[in-house]
Structures are given as C-alpha cells and as structure tokens.
C-alpha positions in Angstrom: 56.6 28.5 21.4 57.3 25.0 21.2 56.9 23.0 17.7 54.1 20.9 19.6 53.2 23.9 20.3 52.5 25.2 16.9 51.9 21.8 15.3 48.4 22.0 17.5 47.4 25.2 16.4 48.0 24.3 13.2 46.0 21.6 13.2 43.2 23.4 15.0 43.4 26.1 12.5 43.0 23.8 9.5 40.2 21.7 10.9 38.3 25.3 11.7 38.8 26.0 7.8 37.5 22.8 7.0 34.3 23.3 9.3 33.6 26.6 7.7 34.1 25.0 4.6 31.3 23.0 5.2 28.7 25.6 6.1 29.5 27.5 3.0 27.6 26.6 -0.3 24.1 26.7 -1.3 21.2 28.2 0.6 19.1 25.8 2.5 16.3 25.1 -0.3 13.3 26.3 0.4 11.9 22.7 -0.1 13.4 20.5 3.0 11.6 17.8 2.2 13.4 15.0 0.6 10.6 13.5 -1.3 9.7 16.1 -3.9 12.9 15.9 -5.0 13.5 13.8 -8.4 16.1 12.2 -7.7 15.1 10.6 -4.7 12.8 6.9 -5.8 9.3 7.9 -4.5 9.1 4.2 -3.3 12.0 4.1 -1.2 10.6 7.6 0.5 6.6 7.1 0.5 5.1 5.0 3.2 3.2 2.4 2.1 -0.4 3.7 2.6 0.7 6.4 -0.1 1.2 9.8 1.7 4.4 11.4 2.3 6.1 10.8 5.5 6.7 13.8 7.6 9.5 12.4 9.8 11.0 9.6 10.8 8.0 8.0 13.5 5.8 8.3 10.8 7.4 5.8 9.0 7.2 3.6 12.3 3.4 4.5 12.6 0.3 2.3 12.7 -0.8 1.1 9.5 -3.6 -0.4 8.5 -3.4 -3.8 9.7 -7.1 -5.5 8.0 -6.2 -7.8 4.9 -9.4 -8.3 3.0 -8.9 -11.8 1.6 -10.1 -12.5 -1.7 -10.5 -16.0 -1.8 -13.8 -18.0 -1.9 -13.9 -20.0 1.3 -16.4 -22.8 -0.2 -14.0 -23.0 -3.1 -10.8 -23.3 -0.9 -12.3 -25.9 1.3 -13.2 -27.8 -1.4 -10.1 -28.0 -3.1 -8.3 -29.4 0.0 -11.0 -32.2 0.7 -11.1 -32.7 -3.3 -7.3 -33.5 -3.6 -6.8 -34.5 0.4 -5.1 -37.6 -0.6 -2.2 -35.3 -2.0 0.6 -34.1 0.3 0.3 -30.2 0.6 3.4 -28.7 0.7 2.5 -25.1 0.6 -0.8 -23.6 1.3 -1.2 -19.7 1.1 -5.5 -17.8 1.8 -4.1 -14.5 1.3 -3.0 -15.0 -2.1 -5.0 -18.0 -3.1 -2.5 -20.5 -3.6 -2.2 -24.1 -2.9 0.8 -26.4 -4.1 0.9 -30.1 -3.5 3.6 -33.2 -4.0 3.0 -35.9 -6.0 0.5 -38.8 -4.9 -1.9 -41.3 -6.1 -5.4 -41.0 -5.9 -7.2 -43.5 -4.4 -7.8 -46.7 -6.4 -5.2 -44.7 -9.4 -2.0 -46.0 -10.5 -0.5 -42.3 -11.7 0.7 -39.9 -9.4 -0.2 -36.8 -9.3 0.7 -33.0 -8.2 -1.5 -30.3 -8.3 -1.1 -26.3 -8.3 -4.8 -24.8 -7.6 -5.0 -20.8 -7.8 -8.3 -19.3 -6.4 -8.4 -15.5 -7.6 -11.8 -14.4 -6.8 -13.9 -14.6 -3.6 -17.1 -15.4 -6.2 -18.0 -18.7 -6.6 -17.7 -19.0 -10.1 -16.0 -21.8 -12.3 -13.3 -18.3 -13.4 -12.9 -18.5 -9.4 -10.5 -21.6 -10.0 -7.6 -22.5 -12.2 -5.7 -26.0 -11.6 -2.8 -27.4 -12.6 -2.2 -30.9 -12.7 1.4 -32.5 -13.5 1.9 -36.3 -13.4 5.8 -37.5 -13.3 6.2 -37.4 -17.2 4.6 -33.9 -17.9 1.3 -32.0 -17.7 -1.9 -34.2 -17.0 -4.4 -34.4 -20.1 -7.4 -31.8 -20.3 -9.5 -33.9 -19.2 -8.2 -34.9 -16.1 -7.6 -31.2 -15.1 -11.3 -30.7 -15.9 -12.3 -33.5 -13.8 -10.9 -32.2 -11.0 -12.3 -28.7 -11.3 -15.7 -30.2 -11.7 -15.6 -32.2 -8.7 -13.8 -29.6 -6.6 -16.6 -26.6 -8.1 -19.2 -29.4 -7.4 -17.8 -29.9 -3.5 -18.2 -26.1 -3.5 -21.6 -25.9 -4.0 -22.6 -28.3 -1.7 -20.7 -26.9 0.8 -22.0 -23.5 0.0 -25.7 -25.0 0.5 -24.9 -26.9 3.4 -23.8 -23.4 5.1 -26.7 -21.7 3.8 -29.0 -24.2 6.0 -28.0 -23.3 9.1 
C-alpha cells in the first residue's frame, strides 16, 4: 500500500468517527418543537396572530390583512382644513398622526408648527391632542386651545353635513 494510499483511508476513517460522533448524545426529546422550549424568545418563534407555528409555510401563511382604524374621520378632516395653510410633512390614519412645518397663518405674523394626535375614532374633545410650537418654544395655552376649538368645531359641522345626506 502506497502512503496516498493509507493517507485516504485514514482520513476516511477519521471523518466516519467524527459522523458517528455526531449521532451519539442525547435522545431526541420527546418535545420537537422548538417553542416550548425556555430558552427560545417566544416572540422571535410565535407568529404574529399568537398561535404557534407548526412549520416553516405557516410562518409564510395568510394573515389577517383588515386594519380597523381608530381614528375619527370628521376629526381628521378637520384638522387638515383647520391648519391647511401649514406645510404637512408627515401624515399617518393608521396611527392618528399628523406633523407639519412651520408657517404663518393667514393675516399672523408668528409662524407656526403643529403636531395633532387623534387617538379615538369618537368624536369627543379627548379624541384630539395638539401641539403647537412657534420658532422660540411651545405656543401659549391659549393658542393651542384655539385651534382645538376650531378644529372640534370644523368636526362637527362636518359631521352634520354628512349626516344630511
């Protein structure tokens, strides 16, 4: 036999001890499923809608696509035509959220931004929450409260105005 030879067979030798290797150990637990296992972050190995995926297409499956939005349409339209001659910048229904730059109200000499949060599809003065900044800090109370007022007030008549057709 040539060392070549015997080099091979060596080497096949030691890779079969390291396969075997390998299949020796533990039992297979009687649990194969990863997820009741405590080390393993239940987030990471839960779908989203909250039951345990049982392989890996389940993790592709459908969801459930329907959002329910809980914003108050009145409310949200309002709040755009109420502070329309500000520059929108980000705008997001699903959350509520609408963010503005700074501009000058008609016939005003302060600019303004404005940060309006709608959190509940009532329409209901807790429905609203704005935030008014000028260029040297917050705006006074009563400005913010001015603005609620007209955009609640814009609301309403909107809300009428649907409720006659």
């Amino acid at each position: 036999m040539t060392s070549t030879s015997i080099f091979r067979l060596l080497a096949a030798l030691g890779v079969a001890v390291a396969l075997s290797a390998c299949a020796q150990g533990d039992a297979p637990s009687s649990n194969p499923r990863p997820f009741d296992d405590p080390d393993i972050d239940s987030d990471i190995a839960r779908v989203s809608d909250g039951r345990g995926a049982e392989t890996i297409w389940d993790a592709f499956g459908r969801r459930n696509t329907e959002t329910n939005v809980a914003v108050n349409k009145y409310i949200w339209s309002a709040s755009l035509e109420v502070l329309n001659f500000l520059p929108v910048q980000s705008v997001d229904p699903f959350t509520g959220v609408i963010i503005t730059g700074f501009g000058r109200p008609p016939g005003g000499g302060r600019a303004y931004r404005a940060t309006v949060l709608i959190n509940d599809p009532a329409l209901d003065a807790r429905s609203l929450n704005v935030s008014l900044q000028t260029q040297g800090g917050p705006a006074s109370a009563a400005t913010v409260r001015a603005v609620e007022d007209a955009i609640l007030s814009r609301a309403r008549q909107l809300r009428i105005a649907d409720n006659r057709l």
